[in-house]
DRENVOMI-347032 format. One record per residue (C-alpha): x, y, z; residue in one letter; chain. Coordinates in Angstrom, 3 decimals. Each point is the difference from the previous one (the first is absolute). Layout:
N
       c1       c2       c3 rest kette
        X        Y        Z    A     A
...
This chain:
161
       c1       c2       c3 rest kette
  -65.089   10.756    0.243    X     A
    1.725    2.490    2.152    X     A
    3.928   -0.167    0.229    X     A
    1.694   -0.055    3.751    X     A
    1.911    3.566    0.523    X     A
    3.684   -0.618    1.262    X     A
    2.284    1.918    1.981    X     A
    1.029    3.109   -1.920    X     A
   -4.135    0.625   -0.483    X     A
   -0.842    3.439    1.762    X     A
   -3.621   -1.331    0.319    X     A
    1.551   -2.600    2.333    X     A
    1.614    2.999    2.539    X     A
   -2.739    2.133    0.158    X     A
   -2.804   -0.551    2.342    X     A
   -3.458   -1.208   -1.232    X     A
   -3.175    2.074   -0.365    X     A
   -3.039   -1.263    1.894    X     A
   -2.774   -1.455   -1.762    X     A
   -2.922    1.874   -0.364    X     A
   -2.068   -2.281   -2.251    X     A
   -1.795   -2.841    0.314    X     A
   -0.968   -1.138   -3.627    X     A
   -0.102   -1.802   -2.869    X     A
    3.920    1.293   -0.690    X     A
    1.140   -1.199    3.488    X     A
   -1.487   -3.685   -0.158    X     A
    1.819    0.133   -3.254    X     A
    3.722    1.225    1.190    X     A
   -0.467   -2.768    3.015    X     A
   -0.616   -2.539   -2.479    X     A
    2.988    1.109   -2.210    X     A
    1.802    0.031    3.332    X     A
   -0.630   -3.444    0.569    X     A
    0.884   -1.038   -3.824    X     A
    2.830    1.708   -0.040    X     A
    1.653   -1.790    3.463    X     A
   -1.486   -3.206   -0.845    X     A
    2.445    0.498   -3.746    X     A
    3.056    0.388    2.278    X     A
   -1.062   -2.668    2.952    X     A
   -0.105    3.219    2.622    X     A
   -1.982   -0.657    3.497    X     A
   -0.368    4.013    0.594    X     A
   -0.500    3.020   -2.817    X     A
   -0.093    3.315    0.417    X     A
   -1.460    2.881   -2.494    X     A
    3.477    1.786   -0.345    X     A
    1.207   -3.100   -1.137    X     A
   -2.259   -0.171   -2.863    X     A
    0.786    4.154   -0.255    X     A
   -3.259    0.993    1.685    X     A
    0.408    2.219    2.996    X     A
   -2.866   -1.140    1.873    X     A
   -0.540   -1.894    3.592    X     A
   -0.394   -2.914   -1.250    X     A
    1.049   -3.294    0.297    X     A
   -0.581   -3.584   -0.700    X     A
    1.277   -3.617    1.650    X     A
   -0.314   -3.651   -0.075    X     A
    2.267   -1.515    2.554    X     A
   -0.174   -3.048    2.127    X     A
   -3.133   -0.806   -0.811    X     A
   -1.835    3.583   -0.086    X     A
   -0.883    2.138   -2.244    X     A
   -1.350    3.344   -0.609    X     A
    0.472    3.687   -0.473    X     A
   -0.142    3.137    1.931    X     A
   -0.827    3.454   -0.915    X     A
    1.430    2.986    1.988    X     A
    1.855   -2.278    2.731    X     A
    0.795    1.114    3.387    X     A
    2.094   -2.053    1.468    X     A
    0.603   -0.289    3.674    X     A
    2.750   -2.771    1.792    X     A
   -1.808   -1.796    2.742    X     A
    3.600   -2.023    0.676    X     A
    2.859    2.065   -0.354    X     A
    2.250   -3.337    0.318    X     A
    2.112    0.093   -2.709    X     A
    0.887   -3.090   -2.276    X     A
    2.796   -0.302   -3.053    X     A
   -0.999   -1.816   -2.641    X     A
    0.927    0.033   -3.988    X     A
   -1.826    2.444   -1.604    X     A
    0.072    0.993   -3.550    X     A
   -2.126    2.638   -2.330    X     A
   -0.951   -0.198   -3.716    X     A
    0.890    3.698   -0.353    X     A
    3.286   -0.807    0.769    X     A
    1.167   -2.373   -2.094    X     A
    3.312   -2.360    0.268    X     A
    0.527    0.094   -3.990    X     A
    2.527   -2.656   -0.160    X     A
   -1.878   -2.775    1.846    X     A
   -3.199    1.054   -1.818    X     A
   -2.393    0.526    3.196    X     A
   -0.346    2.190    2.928    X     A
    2.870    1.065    1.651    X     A
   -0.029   -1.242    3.817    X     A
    1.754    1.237    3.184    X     A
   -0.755   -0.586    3.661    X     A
   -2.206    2.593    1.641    X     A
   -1.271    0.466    3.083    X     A
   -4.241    0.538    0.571    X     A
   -2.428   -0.188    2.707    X     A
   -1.700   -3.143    0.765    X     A
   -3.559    1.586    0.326    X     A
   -1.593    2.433   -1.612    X     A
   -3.692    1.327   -0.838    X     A
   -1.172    1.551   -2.920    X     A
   -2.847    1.829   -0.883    X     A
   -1.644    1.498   -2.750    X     A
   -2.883   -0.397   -2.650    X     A
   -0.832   -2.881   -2.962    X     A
    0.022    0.386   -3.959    X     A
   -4.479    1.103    1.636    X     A
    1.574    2.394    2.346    X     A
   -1.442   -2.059    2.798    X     A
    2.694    0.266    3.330    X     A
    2.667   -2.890    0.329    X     A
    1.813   -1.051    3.049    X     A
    2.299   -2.980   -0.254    X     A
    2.358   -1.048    2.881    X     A
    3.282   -1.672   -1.356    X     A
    3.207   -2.041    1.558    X     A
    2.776   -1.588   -1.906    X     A
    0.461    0.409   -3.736    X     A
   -3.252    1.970   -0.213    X     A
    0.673    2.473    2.280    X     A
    3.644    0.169   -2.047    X     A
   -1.608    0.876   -3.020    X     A
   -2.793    2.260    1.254    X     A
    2.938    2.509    1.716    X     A
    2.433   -0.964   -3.664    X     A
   -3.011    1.049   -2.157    X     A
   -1.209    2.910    2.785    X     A
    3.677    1.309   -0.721    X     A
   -0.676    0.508   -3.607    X     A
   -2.661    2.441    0.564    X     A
    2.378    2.014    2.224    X     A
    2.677    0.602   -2.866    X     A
    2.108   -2.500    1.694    X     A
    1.899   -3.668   -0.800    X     A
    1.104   -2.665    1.565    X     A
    3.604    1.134   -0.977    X     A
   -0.582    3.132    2.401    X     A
   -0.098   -2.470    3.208    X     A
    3.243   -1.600   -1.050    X     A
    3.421    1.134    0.597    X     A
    1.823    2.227   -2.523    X     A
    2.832   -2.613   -0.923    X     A
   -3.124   -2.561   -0.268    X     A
   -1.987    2.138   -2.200    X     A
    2.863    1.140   -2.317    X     A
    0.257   -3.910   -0.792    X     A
   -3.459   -0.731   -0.518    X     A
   -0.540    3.347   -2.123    X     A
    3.177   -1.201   -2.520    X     A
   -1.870   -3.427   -0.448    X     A
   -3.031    2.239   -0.760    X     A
């Protein structure tokens, strides 16, 4: 099974390749993707977390599930709403889980890009969907959750980590 990267991982601050494949290799990684989130209880994976640097990623959250390949994701409503959010790269070590902070997100979002076939996706999301679409989204980018958070509220989460 692959192992989640955590903060100090390069592969987790550089941005992602686009996939150029469709085949036997990618239905595999998605399914490792999905084994490998499942092992942890994640609801959102992406493949820097797993040390691949492809745009990739993989969710099952409130009641959906699915994966998208080369996401482009666009906010329909820019309405931002806190809520806890926590990431399995970044790790709170002394509770055992995912470290959680509040961070702000936009409500709506769309985003598009192809199945483990290379066939086009398009999946409108609200709530804790659209949360974890623009979390896992940020992965791809280089970026964490940390780097929406203030410095004094990073520096505690990263000495948990």
């Amino acid at each position: 099974m692959r192992e989640i990267r955590v903060i100090g991982d390069p592969v987790l601050r550089t941005p992602a390749e686009p996939v150029e494949g469709f085949d036997r290799e990618l239905r595999r990684l998605i399914d490792e993707m999905f084994e490998a989130m499942y092992a942890v209880d994640g609801v959102g994976l992406a493949g820097p977390q797993i040390g691949v640097s492809r745009r990739l990623f993989v969710y099952d959250i409130s009641g959906r599930k699915g994966h998208v390949v080369n996401p482009v994701l666009t906010v329909d409503d820019p309405e931002e709403i806190v809520d806890e959010e926590g990431c399995l790269s970044v790790p709170d070590r002394r509770a055992g889980r995912p470290s959680y902070a509040p961070v702000a997100r936009a409500s709506g979002v769309t985003v598009e890009g192809f199945d483990r076939l290379g066939r086009p996706v398009r999946v409108k999301a609200r709530g804790s969907l659209a949360r974890c679409f623009q979390h896992e989204t940020e992965h791809l980018d280089g970026r964490l959750y940390l780097d929406r958070l203030s410095k004094s509220e990073a520096r505690k989460i990263m000495l948990k980590a």
